[in-house]
C-alpha positions in Angstrom: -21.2 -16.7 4.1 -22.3 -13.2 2.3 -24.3 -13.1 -0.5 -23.9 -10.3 -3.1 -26.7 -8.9 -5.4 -24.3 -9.7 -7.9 -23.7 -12.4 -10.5 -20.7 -14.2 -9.6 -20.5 -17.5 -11.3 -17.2 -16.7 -13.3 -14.9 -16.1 -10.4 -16.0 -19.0 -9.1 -14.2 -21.4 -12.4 -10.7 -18.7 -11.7 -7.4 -19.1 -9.5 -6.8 -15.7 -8.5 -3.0 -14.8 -8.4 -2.1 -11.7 -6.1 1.5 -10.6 -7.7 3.3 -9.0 -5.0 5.5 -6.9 -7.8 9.4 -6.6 -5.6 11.3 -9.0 -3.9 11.5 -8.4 0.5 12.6 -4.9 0.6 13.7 -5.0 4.0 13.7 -7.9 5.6 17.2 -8.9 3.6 18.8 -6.0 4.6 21.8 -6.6 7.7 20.5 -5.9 10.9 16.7 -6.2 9.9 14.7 -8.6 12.3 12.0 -8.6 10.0 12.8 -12.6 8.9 11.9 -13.3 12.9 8.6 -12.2 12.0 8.2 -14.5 8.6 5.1 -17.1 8.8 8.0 -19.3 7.1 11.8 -19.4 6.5 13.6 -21.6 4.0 16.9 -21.5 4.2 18.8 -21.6 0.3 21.9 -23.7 -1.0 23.8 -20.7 0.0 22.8 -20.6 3.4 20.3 -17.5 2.9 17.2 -17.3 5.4 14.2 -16.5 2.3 10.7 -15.8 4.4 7.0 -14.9 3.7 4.8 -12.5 5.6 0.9 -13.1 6.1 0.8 -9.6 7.1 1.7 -8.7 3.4 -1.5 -7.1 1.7 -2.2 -9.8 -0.8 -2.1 -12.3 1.8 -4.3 -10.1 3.9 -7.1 -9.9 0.7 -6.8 -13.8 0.9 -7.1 -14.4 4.3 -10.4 -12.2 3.8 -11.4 -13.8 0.2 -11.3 -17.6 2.0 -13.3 -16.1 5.4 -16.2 -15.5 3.2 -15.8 -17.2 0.1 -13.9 -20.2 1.2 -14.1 -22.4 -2.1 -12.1 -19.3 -3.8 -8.8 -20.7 -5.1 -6.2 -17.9 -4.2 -2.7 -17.4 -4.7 0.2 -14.6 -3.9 3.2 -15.1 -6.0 6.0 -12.6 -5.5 9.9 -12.4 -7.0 12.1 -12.9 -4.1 16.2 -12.0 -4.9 17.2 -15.4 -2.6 15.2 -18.0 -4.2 17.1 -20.6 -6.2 14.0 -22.5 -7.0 10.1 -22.0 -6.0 9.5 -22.2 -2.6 5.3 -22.8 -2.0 3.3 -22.4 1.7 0.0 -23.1 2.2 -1.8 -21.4 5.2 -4.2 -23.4 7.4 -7.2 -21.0 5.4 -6.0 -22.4 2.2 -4.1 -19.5 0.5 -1.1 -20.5 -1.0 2.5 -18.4 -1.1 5.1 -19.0 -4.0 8.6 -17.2 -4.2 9.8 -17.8 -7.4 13.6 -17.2 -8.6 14.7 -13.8 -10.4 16.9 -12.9 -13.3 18.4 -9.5 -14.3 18.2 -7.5 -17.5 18.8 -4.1 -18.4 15.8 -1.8 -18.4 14.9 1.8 -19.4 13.9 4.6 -17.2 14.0 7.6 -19.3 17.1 7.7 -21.2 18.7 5.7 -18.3 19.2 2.3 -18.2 19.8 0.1 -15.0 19.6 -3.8 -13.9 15.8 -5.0 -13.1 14.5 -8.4 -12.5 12.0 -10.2 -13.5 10.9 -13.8 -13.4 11.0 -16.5 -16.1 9.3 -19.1 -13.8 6.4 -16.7 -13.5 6.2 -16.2 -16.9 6.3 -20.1 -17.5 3.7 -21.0 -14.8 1.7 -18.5 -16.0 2.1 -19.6 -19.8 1.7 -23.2 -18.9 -1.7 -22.7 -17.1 -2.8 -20.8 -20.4 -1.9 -23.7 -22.2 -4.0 -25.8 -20.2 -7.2 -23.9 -20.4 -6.7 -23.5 -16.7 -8.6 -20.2 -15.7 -6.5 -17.4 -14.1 -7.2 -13.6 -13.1 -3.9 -11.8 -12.5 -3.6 -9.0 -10.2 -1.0 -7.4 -10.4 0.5 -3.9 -9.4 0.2 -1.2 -11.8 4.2 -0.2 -11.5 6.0 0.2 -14.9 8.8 -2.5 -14.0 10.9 -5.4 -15.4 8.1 -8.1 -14.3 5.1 -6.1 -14.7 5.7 -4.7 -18.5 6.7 -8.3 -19.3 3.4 -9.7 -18.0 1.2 -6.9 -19.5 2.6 -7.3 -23.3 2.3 -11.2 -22.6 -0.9 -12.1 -21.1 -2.8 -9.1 -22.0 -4.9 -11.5 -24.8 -4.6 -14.6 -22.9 -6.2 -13.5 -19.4 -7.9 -11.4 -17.0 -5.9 -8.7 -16.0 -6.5 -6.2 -12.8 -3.4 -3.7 -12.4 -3.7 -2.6 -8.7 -2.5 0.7 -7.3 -1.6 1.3 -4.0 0.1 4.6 -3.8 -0.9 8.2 -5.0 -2.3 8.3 -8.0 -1.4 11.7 -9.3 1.8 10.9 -11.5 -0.5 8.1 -13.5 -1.9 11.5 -15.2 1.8 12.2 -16.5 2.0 15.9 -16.1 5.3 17.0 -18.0 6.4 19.4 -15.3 9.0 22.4 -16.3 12.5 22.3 -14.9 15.2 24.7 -15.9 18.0 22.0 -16.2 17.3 21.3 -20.0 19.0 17.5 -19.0 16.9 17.0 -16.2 13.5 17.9 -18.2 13.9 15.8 -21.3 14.9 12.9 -19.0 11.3 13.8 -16.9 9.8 13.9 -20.3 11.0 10.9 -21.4 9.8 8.8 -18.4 6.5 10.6 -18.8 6.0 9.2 -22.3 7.2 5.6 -21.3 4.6 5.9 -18.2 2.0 6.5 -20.8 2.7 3.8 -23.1 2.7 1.6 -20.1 -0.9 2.8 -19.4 -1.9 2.1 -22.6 -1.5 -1.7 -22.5 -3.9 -1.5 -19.4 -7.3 -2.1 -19.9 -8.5 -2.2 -16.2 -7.1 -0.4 -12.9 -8.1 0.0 -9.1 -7.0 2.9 -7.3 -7.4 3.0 -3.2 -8.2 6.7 -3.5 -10.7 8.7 -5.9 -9.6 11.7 -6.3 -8.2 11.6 -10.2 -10.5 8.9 -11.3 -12.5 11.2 -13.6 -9.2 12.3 -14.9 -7.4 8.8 -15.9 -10.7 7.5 -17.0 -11.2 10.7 -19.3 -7.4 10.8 -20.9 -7.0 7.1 -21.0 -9.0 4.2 -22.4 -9.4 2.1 -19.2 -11.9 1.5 -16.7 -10.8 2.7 -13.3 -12.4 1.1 -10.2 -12.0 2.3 -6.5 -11.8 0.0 -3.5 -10.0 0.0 -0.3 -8.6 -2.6 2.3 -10.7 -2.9 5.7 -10.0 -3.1 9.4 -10.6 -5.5 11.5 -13.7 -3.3 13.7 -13.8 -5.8 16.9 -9.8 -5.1 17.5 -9.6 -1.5 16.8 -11.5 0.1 19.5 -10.4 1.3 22.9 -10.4 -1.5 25.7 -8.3 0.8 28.5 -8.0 4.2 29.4 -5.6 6.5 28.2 -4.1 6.6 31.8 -3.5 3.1 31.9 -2.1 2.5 28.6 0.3 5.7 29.7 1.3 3.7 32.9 1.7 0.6 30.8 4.3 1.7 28.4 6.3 5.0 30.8 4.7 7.6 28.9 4.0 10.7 31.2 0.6 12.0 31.9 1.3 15.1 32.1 2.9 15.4 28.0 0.6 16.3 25.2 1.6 12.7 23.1 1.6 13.2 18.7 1.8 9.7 17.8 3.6 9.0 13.9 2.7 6.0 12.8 4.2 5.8 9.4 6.8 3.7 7.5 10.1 5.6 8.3 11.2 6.5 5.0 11.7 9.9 3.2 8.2 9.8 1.7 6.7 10.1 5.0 8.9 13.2 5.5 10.3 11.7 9.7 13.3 14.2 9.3 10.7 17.8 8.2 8.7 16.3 11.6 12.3 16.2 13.6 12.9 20.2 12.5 9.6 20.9 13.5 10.1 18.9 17.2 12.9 20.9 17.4 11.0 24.1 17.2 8.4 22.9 19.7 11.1 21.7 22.4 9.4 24.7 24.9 6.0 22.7 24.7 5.9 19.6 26.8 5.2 17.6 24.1 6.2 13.7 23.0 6.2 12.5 19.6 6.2 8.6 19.6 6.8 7.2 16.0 6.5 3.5 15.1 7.8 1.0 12.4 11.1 0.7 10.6 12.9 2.1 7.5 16.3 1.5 5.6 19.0 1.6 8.0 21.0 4.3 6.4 17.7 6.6 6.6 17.0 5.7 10.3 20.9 6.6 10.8 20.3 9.9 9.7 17.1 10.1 11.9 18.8 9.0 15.0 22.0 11.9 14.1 19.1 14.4 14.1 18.2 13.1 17.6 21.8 13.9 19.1 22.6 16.6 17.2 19.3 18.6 18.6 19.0 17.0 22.2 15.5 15.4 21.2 15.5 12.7 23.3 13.1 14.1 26.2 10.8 14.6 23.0 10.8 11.9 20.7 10.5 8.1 20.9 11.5 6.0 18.1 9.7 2.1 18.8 11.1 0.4 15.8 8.1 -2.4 14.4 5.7 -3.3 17.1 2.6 -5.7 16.9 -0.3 -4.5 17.1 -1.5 -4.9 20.5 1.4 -2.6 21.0 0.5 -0.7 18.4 -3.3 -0.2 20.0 -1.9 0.9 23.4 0.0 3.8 21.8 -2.8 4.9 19.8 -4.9 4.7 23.4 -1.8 6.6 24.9 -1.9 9.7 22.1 -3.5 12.5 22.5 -3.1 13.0 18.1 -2.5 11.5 15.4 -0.2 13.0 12.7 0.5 11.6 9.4 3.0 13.4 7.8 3.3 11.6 3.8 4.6 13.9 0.8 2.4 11.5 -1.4 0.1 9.1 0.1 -3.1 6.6 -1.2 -4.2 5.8 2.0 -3.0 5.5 4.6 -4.2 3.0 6.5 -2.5 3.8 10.0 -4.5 7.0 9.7 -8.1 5.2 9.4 -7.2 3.2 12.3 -6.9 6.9 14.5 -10.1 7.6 13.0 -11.7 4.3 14.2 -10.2 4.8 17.0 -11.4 8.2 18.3 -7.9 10.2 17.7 -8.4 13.8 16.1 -6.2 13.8 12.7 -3.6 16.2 11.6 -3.0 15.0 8.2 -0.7 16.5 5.1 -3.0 16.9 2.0 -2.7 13.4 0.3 -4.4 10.3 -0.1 -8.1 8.7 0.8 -7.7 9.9 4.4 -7.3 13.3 3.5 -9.9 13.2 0.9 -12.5 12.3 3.5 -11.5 14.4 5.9 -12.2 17.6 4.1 -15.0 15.6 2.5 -16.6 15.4 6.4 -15.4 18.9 7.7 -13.1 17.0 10.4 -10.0 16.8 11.4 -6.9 19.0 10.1 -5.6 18.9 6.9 -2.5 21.1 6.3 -0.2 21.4 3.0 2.4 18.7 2.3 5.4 20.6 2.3 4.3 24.4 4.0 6.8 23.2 7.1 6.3 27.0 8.7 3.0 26.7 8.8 2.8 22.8 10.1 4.9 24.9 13.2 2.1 27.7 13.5 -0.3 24.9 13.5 1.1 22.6 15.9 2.1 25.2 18.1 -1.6 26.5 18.0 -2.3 22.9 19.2 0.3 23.3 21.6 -1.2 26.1 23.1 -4.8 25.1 23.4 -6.0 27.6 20.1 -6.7 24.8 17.7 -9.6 22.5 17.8 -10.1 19.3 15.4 -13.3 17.9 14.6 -13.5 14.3 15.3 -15.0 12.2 12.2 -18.0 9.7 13.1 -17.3 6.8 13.9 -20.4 5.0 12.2 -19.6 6.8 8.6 -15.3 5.2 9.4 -16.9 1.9 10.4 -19.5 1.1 7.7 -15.9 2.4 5.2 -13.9 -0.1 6.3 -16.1 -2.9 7.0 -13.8 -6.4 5.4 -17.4 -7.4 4.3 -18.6 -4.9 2.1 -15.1 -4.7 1.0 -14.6 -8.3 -0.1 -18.3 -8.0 -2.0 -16.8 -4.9 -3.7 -13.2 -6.6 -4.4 -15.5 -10.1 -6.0 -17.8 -8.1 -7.7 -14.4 -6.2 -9.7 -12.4 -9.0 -10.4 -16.0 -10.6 -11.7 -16.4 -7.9 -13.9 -12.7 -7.7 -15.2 -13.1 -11.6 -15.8 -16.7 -11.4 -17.7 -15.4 -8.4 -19.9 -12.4 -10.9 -20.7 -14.8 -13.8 -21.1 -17.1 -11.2 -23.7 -13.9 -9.9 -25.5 -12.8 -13.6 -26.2 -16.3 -14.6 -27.3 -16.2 -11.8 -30.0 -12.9 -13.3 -31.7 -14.2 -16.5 -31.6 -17.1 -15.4 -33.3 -15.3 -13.1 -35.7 -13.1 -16.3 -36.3 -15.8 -18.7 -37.4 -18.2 -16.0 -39.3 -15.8 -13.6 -41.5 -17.0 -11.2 -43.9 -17.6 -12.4 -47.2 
């Protein structure tokens, strides 16, 4: 058990609800295998598989919450597209799962409008605990949708509230940027203002990267905190040689091995690293990249592969656990993450922690610290000629990268200082509440004469 400096007595009276804010987003999709991986399956009145993930972040945050504070009453609720009722898991640690039913309506996006969902069984169980003077801190993510607008302009008065924000943080300033199709910019400037009003109804809001803190807390009226996820340190360290996790998986000795780990979407920019392979096809070089994407985006990536003869340099692994996962990182001799827009990520700490030197596009925490600490490499987001001078320097022997230390990494993503930081937020979102409720009581029963 850890004990924080901190008071912490009002956390202790709350059910926290982790709001995972979509339904699956790829596990529903034909041909994903991602429902073989669910902790549990239910199968609907029209024969659909619906599943749950403990790998999914809130779930992770619980399993941690319940590891050190294990009379904390936790819950991740999410919207799932199959469900035809609520379907409710409890895990061994005590964290309980709900998948609640959807319904569509049309919402706004600029002067566009297109079908959203969001949840009136939420909104009921949420409403009904209020009722019941049962104590509740929602977090929930920060993303102007259907489900989350709805919950901000209902609860907002009623309880604590933590808007969470996983991704880059840079459009939350809403910079109006010109375009010359006239059509184009007043629908951008449109969404801009609706983004704004959205931020007005929040009061507080953690970002897992600091670099426009000063800047949202200075235009808005909100309190911005940071905090991170950790790692787990005792799995995340070498335990073979790079030889032998070569020999273990076919990977050559002899190749200079840039290992991708990224989701394979077009965020993380897999098709600008494909045009750059096929630059470097002279080097004896081997780009593995892990995880999975939307099938139509992994068709194009694998019609890039034929089209410019890349198999002999490129490795596609689809999802892979993460003993897997370790072996490859063993295997590389970099890491490279590629992101147009990033917060994180965390696949990048994990070369950090263990012992990989870094090329990293300019985005997110990981980049922030890198320049921070003078290490690794950290090259524009969308430069692509000079990601090939760069990696060809590599290539060739002309580049070094500076290795961060591993104590400064470690101590970062430590789950316990973490959790303390994670209790000691919500606490404070919950005592502000608590304060803020106080005040109109008091106002209530002593109005000016």
């Amino acid at each position: 058990m850890i004990s924080p400096s901190t008071d912490l007595s009002f956390l202790k009276k709350y059910k926290i609800i982790f709001l995972i804010g979509f339904s699956p987003k790829y596990a529903y999709l034909p041909g994903s295998e991602m429902l073989k991986r669910a902790s549990r399956i239910w199968t609907n009145e029209q024969g659909d598989k619906i599943g749950i993930w403990k790998e999914d972040w809130g779930n992770q945050l619980g399993f941690k919450f319940k590891e050190y504070y294990p009379d904390i009453d936790y819950e991740v609720w999410r919207p799932d597209i199959r469900a035809d009722g609520i379907y409710e898991h409890i895990f061994e640690n005590g964290v309980k799962n709900k998948s609640f039913p959807v319904k569509y309506k049309l919402f706004s996006q600029g002067f566009r409008y297109f079908k959203d969902y969001y949840s009136p069984e939420i909104e009921q169980t949420i409403e009904s605990y209020c009722k019941k003077h049962q104590n509740i801190v929602l977090l929930i993510p920060f993303s102007r949708k259907l489900i989350t607008s709805r919950l901000l302009k209902k609860f907002s008065d009623k309880a604590p509230i933590l808007c969470t924000h996983f991704l880059n943080a840079e459009k939350l300033l809403c910079k109006v940027k010109f375009c010359s199709n006239p059509i184009r910019f007043l629908q951008n400037s449109f969404k801009t203002i609706q983004r704004q009003r959205h931020i007005s109804c929040i009061e507080n809001l953690l970002l897992v990267h600091k670099k426009y803190i000063p800047e949202l807390e200075k235009k808005y009226n909100l309190k911005v905190y940071f905090n991170t996820f950790g790692a787990d340190l005792s799995f995340w360290k070498p335990d073979k040689t790079k030889k032998e996790s070569r020999l273990k998986y076919n990977i050559s000795v002899d190749k200079l091995v840039i290992l991708v780990s990224s989701r394979l979407q077009p965020n993380y920019q897999i098709e600008k690293v494909l045009n750059l392979v096929t630059k470097l096809k002279s080097y004896n070089v081997l780009f593995i990249f892990t995880s999975h994407g939307p099938p139509s985006y992994e068709k194009k990536l694998k019609q890039m592969i034929e089209e410019n003869n890349l198999h002999n340099y490129v490795q596609f692994t689809g999802y892979v656990n993460e003993e897997v996962l370790k072996d490859l990182y063993i295997a590389c001799d970099y890491f490279f993450m590629s992101s147009l827009y990033n917060a994180g990520p965390m696949s990048t700490f994990i070369a950090m922690l263990m012992g990989k030197p870094v090329i990293s596009t300019d985005s997110g925490l990981a980049a922030e610290i890198l320049k921070e600490k003078r290490c690794g490499l950290i090259i524009p987001t969308c430069n692509y000629n000079y990601w090939e001078k760069i990696f060809r320097n590599i290539l060739e022997g002309k580049q070094q990268i500076k290795l961060i230390d591993y104590s400064f990494v470690s101590h970062l993503f430590n789950w316990q200082s973490i959790i303390i930081k994670w209790h000691t937020i919500i606490n404070t979102v919950i005592q502000q509440s608590e304060k803020r409720k106080m005040a109109v009581k008091n106002k209530l029963n002593h109005p000016k004469v």
